[in-house]
Backbone as a chain_set.jsonl record, in Angstrom:
{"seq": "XXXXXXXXXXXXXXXXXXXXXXXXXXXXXXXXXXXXXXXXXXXXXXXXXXXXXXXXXXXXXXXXXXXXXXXXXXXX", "coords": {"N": [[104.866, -32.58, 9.947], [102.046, -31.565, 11.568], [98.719, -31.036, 9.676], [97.145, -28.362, 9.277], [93.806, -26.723, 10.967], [90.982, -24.719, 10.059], [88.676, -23.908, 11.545], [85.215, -21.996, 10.514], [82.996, -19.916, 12.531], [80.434, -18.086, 11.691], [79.309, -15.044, 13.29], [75.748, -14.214, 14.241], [74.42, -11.843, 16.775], [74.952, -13.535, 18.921], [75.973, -13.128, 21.214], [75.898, -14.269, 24.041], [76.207, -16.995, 23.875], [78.515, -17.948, 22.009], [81.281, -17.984, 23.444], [80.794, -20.154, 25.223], [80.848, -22.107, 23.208], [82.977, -21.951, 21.987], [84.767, -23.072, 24.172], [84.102, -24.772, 24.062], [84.891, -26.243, 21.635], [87.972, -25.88, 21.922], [88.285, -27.808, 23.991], [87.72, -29.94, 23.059], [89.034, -30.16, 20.813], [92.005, -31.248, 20.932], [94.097, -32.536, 20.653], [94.221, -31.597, 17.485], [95.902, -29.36, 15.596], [94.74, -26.649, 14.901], [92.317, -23.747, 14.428], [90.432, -20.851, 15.36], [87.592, -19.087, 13.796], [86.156, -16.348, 14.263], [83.55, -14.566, 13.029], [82.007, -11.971, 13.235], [78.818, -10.72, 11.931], [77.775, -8.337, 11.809], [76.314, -8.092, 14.147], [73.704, -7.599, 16.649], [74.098, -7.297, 18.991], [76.055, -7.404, 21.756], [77.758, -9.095, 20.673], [80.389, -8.585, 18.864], [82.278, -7.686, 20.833], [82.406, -9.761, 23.121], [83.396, -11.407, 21.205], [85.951, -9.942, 20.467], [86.556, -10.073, 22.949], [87.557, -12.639, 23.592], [89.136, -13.149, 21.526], [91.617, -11.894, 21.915], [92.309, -13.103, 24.619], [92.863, -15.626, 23.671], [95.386, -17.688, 21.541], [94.074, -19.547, 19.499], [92.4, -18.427, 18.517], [90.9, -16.379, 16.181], [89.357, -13.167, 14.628], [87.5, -11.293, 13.235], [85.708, -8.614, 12.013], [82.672, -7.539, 10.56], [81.566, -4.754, 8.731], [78.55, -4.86, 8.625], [75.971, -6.652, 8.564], [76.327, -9.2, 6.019], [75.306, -11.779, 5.627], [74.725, -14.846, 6.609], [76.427, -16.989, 4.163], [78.329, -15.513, 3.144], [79.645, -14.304, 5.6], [80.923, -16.8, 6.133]], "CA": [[104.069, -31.443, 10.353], [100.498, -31.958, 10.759], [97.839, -30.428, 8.963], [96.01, -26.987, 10.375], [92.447, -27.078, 10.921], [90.433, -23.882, 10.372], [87.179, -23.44, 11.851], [85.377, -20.418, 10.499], [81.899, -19.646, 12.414], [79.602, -16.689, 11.319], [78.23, -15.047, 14.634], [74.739, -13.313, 14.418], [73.307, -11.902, 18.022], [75.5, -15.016, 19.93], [76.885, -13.228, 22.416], [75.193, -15.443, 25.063], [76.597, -18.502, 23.65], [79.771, -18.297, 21.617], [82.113, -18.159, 24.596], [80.799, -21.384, 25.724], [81.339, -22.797, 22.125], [84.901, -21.839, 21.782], [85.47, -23.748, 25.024], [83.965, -26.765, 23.864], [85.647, -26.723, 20.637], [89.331, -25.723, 22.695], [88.111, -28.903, 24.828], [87.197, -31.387, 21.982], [90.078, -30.888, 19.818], [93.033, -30.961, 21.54], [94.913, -33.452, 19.935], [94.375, -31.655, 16.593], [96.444, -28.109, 14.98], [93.273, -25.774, 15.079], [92.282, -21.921, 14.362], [88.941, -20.743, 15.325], [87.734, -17.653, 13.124], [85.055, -16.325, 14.705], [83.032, -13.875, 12.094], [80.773, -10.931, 12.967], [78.291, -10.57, 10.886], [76.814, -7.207, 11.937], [75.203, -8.493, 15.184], [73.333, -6.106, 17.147], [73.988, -6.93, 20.402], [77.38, -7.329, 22.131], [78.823, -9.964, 20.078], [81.472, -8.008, 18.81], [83.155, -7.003, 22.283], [82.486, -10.622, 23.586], [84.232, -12.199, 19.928], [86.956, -9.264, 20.683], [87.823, -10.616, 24.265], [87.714, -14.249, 23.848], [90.544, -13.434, 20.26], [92.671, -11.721, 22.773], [92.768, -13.999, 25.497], [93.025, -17.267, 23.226], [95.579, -17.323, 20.534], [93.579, -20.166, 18.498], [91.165, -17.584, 18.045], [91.282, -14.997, 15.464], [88.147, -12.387, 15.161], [86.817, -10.637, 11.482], [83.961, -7.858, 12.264], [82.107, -6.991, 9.333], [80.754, -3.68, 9.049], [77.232, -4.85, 8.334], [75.491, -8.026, 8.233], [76.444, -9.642, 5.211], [74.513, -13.03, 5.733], [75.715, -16.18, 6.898], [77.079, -17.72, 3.544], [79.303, -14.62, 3.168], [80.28, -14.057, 6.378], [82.012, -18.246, 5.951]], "C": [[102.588, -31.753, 10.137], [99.698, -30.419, 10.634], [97.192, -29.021, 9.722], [94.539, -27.125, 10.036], [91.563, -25.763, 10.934], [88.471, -24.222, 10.198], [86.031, -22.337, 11.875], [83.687, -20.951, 11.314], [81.364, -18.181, 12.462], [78.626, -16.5, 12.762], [77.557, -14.148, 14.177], [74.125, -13.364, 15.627], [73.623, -13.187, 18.915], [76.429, -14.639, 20.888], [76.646, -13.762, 23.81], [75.951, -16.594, 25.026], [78.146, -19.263, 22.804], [81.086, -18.485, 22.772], [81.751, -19.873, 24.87], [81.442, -22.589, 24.074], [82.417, -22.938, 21.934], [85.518, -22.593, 22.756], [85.307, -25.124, 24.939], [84.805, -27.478, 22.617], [86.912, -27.173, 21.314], [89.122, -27.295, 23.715], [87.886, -30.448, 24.028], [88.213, -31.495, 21.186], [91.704, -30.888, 20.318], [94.108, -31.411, 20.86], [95.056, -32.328, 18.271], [95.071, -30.039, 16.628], [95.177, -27.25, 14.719], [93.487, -24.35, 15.234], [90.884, -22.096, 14.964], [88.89, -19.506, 14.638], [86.126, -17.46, 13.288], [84.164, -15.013, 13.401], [81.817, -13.025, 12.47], [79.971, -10.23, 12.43], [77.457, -9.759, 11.293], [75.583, -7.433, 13.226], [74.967, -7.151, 16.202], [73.235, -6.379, 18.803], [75.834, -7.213, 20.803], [78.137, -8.963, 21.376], [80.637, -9.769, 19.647], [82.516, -7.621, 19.921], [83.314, -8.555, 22.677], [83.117, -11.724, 22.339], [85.61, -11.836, 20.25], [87.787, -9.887, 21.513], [88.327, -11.777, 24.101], [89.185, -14.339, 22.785], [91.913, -12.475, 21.771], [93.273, -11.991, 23.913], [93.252, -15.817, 24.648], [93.742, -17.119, 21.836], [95.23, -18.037, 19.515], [92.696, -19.609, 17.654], [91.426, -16.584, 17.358], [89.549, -14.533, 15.315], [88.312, -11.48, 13.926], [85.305, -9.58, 12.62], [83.727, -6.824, 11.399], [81.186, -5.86, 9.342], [79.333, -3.747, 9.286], [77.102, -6.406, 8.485], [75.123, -8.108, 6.507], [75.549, -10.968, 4.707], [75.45, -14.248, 5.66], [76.803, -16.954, 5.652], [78.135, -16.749, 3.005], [80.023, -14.644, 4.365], [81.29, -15.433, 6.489], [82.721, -17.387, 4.796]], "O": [[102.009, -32.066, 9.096], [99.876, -29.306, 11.129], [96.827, -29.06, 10.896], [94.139, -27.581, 8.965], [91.266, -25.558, 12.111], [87.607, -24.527, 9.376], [85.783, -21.76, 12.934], [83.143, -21.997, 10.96], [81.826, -17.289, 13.172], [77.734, -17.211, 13.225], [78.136, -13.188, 13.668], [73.431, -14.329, 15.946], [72.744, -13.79, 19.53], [77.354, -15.304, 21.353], [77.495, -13.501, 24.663], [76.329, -17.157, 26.053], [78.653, -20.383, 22.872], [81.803, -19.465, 22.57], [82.625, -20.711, 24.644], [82.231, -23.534, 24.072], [82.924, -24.035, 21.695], [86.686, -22.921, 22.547], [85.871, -26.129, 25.37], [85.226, -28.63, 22.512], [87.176, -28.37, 21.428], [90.194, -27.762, 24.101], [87.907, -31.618, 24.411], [88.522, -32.6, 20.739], [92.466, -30.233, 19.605], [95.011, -30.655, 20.502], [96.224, -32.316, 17.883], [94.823, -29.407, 17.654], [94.649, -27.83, 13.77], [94.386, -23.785, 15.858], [90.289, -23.169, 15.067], [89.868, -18.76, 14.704], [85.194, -18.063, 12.756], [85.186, -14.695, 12.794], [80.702, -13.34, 12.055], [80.226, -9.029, 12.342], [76.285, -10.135, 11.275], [74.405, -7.077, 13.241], [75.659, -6.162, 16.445], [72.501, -5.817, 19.615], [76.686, -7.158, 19.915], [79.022, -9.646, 21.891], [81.642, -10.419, 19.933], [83.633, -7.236, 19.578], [84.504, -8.862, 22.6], [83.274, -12.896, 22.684], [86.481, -12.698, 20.371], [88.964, -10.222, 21.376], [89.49, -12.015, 24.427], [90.091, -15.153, 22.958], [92.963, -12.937, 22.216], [94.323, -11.504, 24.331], [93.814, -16.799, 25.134], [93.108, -16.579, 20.93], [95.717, -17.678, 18.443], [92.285, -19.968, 16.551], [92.217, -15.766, 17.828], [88.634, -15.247, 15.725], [89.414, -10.963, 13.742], [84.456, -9.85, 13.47], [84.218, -5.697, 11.337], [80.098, -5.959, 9.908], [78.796, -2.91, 10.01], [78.042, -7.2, 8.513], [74.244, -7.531, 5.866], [75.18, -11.108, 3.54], [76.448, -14.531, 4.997], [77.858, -17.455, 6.041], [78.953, -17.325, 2.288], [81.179, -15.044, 4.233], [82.428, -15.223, 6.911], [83.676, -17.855, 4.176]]}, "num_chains": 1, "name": "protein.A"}
């Protein structure tokens, strides 16, 4: 059985750009057992809705949304 690989990143205000990230990860690791855990850290623009869709279309993806912005070394 191999190993699982979790990937946590903390999104602040990335709803522009995480979508594309998640596809490059989903495209770069293929070969390996992989989570993604995407982390909303109180962003004030549509991050949260665009973290939401991408965990319920992709089941590598799981999705945390933190009431508030906590700051990046919390939200890991």
């Amino acid at each position: 059985m191999q190993n699982k690989v979790s990937i946590v990143i903390p999104v602040y205000n990335g709803a522009r750009v995480i979508e594309r990230l998640v596809t490059s990860l989903n495209n770069q690791l293929l070969s390996l057992n992989f989570e993604i855990v995407l982390v909303n850290d109180g962003s004030t623009d549509d991050s949260d809705k665009v973290c939401s869709n991408i965990a319920s279309h992709d089941l590598k993806v799981k999705f945390i949304n933190l009431s508030r912005n906590f700051g990046e070394h919390n939200a890991v």
